[in-house]
C-alpha positions in Angstrom: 0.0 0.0 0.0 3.2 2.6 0.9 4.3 2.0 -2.7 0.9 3.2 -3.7 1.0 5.9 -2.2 4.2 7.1 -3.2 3.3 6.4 -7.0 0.1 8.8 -6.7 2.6 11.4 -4.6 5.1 11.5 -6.9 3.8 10.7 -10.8 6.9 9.5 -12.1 7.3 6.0 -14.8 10.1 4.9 -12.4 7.4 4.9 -9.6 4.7 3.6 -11.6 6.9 0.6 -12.7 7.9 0.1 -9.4 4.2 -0.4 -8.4 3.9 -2.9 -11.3 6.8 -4.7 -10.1 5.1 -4.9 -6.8 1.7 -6.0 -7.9 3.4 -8.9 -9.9 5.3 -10.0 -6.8 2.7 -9.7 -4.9 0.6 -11.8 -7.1 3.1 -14.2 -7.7 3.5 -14.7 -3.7 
């Protein structure tokens, strides 16, 4: 959720493929 959060705070593609990279590790755990 804190990676969330920083992706809406600060718009950037490194933060928004960062959240991806989450959400598929996430997934795949």
């Amino acid at each position: 959720m804190s990676v969330l959060l920083l992706a809406i705070e600060t718009p950037d593609n490194l933060s928004i493929i960062l959240c991806q990279l989450a959400s598929l590790l996430a997934i795949e755990t």
